[in-house]
C-alpha positions in Angstrom: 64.3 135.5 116.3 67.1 135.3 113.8 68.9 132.4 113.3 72.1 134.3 111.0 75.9 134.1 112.2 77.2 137.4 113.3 78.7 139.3 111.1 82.6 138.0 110.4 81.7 134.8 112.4 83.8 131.7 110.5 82.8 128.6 110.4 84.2 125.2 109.0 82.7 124.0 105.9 82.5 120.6 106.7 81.5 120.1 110.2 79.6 123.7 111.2 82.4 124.2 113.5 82.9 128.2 114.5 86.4 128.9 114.2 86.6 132.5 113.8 88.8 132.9 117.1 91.0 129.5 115.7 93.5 128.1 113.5 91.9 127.7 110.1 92.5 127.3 106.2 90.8 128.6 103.7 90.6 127.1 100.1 90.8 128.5 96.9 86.8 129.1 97.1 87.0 130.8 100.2 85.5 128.1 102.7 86.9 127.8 105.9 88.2 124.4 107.1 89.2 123.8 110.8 92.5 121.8 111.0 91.0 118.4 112.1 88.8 118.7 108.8 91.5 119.5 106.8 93.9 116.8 107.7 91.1 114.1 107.2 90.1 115.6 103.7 94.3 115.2 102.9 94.3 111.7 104.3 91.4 111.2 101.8 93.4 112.8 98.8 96.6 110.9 99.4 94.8 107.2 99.8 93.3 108.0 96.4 96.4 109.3 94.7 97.9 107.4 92.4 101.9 107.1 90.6 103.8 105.8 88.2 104.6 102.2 88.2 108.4 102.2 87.7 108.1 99.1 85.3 106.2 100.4 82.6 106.1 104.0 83.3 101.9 103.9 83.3 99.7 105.6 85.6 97.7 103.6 88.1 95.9 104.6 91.0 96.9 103.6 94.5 94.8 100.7 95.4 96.6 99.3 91.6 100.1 99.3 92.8 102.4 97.4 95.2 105.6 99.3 96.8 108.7 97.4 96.9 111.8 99.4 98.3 109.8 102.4 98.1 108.9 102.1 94.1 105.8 101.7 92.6 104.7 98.6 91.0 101.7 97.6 88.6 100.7 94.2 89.2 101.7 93.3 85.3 104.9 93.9 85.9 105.2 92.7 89.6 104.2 89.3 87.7 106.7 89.4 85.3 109.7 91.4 87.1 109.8 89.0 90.3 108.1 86.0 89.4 111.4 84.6 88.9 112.8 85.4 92.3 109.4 84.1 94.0 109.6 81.0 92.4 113.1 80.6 92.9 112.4 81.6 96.5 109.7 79.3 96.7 111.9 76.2 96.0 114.5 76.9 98.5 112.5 77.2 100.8 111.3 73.8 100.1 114.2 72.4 99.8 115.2 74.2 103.6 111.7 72.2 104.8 112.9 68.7 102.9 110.3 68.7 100.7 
């Protein structure tokens, strides 16, 4: 008995499932990928993605960077661009508590 897919059968390279009659991509080395795949393996791409911190101007990956109003921040220069605005922060709001 022969265990081969028909011929022109499609299947998704990452979890075996047939989607020849189905909504499918295909990548630049001609695997199939069903959608639910695909959208997981771009969720993957994007949380390891990385920018450039707006500070310095380096490259850093994602997990490196904080995002204040939407801009990219090394943690170098979130210490030295708003350390002066925490601390500042930090003794109103002691003062507010009577401290």
């Amino acid at each position: 008995m022969s265990t081969q897919a028909p011929a022109g059968a499609k299947y998704c390279c990452k979890c075996s499932k047939d989607v020849t009659h189905q909504q499918r991509m295909k990548d630049t080395e001609g695997r199939y990928w069903c959608p639910d795949c695909s959208k997981k393996d771009e969720a993957k791409k994007m949380e390891h993605a990385g920018a450039v911190c707006k500070g310095c101007g380096e490259a850093f990956s994602k997990p490196q960077l904080t995002w204040i109003g939407g801009l990219p921040y090394c943690k170098p220069c979130m210490t030295s661009r708003f350390a002066v605005k925490k601390t500042f922060l930090g003794r109103v709001w002691s003062q507010l508590k009577g401290e």
